[in-house]
Steps between C-alpha positions, in 0.01 A plus 500: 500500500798743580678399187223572280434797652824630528505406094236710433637781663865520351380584141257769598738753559678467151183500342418844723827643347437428144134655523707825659760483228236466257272749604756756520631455090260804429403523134429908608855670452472320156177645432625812615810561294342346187286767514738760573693340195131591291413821649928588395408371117168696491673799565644489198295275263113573545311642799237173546812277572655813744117453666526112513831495604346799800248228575728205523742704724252580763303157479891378591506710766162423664617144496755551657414707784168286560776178499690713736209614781408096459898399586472675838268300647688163349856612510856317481583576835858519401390819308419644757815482742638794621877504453484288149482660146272275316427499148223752442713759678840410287221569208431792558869616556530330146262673339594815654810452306357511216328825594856636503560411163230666359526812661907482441404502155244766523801751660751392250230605244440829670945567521507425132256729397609755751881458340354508171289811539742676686790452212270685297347791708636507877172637597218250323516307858240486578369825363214520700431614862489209730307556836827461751372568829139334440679212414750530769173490759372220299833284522454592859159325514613223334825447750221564784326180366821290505478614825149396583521182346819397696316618832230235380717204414670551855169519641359183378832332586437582890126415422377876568206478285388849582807653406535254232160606292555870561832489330375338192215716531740824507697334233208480260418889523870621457514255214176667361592823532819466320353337193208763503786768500672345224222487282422901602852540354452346154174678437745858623785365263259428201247764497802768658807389326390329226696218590382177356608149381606633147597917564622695693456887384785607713750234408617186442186281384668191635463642857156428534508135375779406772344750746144287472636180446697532888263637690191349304661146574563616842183572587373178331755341811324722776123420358618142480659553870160668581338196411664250672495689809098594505462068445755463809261752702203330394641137615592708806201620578346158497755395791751318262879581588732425808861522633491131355312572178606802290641391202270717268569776701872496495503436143226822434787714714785373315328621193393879647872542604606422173289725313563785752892439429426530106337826574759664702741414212273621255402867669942513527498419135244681338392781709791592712721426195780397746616195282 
């Protein structure tokens, strides 16, 4: 009797493990970045494949996040240990390596133009009147979220929940408020200046495309941030999240530090002209 119970308990925990491993092969980040693939194509082929490729991306995304809120309550518990990278996290330093790339090659766009122009006519670049000290209070918002963020993540590491919540809460508005400033400043630069993708009445027409393309991406990065953060509040709000259990969080901060480094670096670079 002990035997054949003791048989029928030595498989179950293998059979436990491969259900975890399988659950956790997610089809989502495939979904996700085949439609990003799309969504890239049909910005250049046809604007029904840019709007399929749209769709795909977010259905992706959806997936994934609903996948995520589910893994919570059935985690890996190895995941989850404090002291231990695991594998999302060393993902999302990955892929924030990538985000370097793309924004090296945005700024090496930006210093080739800039040489270019400047060969030609020393003062093309930029031409136009950039807002300096609105932007200056602006990068200070920004840096104040990297601040409020970090306040959060140490918060939910010493499970203060109350602290926790207003921090991401705080982070969300400064986040807000720099994007809504950001678009105030294109609509000042184009109806103003003049100063679009294509010309640039007071100089070099290349400024503009370069100009967009950084800060446009950027603020892609800080809507994305935006994003991730409100769905961290939300899952917050519902009592998910410990000292043991912030994995999503950590990752969401990793991210908001990043893109507030990219700015700082970028406000040097293009408005304070110090590079």
């Amino acid at each position: 009797m002990s035997e054949t119970a003791h048989a029928t308990h030595g498989p179950a925990p293998a059979h436990d493990e491969e259900e975890e491993m399988h659950h956790h092969l997610s089809p989502w980040p495939v979904v996700s970045a085949l439609g990003a693939t799309v969504l890239l194509v049909g910005l250049v082929v046809h604007p029904l494949i840019l709007f399929l490729g749209t769709i795909l991306t977010f259905v992706g995304l959806a997936g994934w996040v609903r996948e995520d809120v589910h893994f919570y309550d059935h985690p890996v518990p190895e995941l989850f240990h404090v002291g231990k990278a695991p594998n999302p996290f060393w993902g999302v330093i990955f892929f924030l390596g990538t985000e370097v790339v793309l924004f090296g090659a945005l700024f090496a766009a930006y210093f080739t133009g800039r040489s270019a122009a400047q060969a030609d006519d020393p003062g093309s670049w930029p031409g136009v009147h950039l807002p300096f000290t609105a932007t200056l209070i602006n990068t200070i918002i920004l840096v104040s979220s990297g601040a409020t963020m970090h306040w959060a993540m140490h918060s939910i590491q010493h499970d203060k929940r109350r602290n926790f919540l207003i921090g991401l809460g705080l982070t969300l508005l400064l986040g807000g408020i720099f994007l809504a400033q950001q678009v105030r400043e294109y609509i000042e630069l184009i109806t103003a200046e003049g100063l679009t993708l294509g010309e640039n009445p007071h100089g070099s027409g290349l400024f503009g495309s370069v100009f967009y393309g950084l800060t446009g991406t950027h603020g892609l990065h800080v809507f994305g941030g935006l994003v991730a953060i409100f769905i961290v509040f939300v899952r917050a709000m519902k009592g998910q999240f410990s000292k043991d259990k912030f994995l999503l969080v950590e990752g969401a901060a990793f991210y908001w530090h990043f893109v507030d480094v990219v700015w700082i670096f970028l406000f040097v670079v293009i408005y304070g002209g110090w590079i």
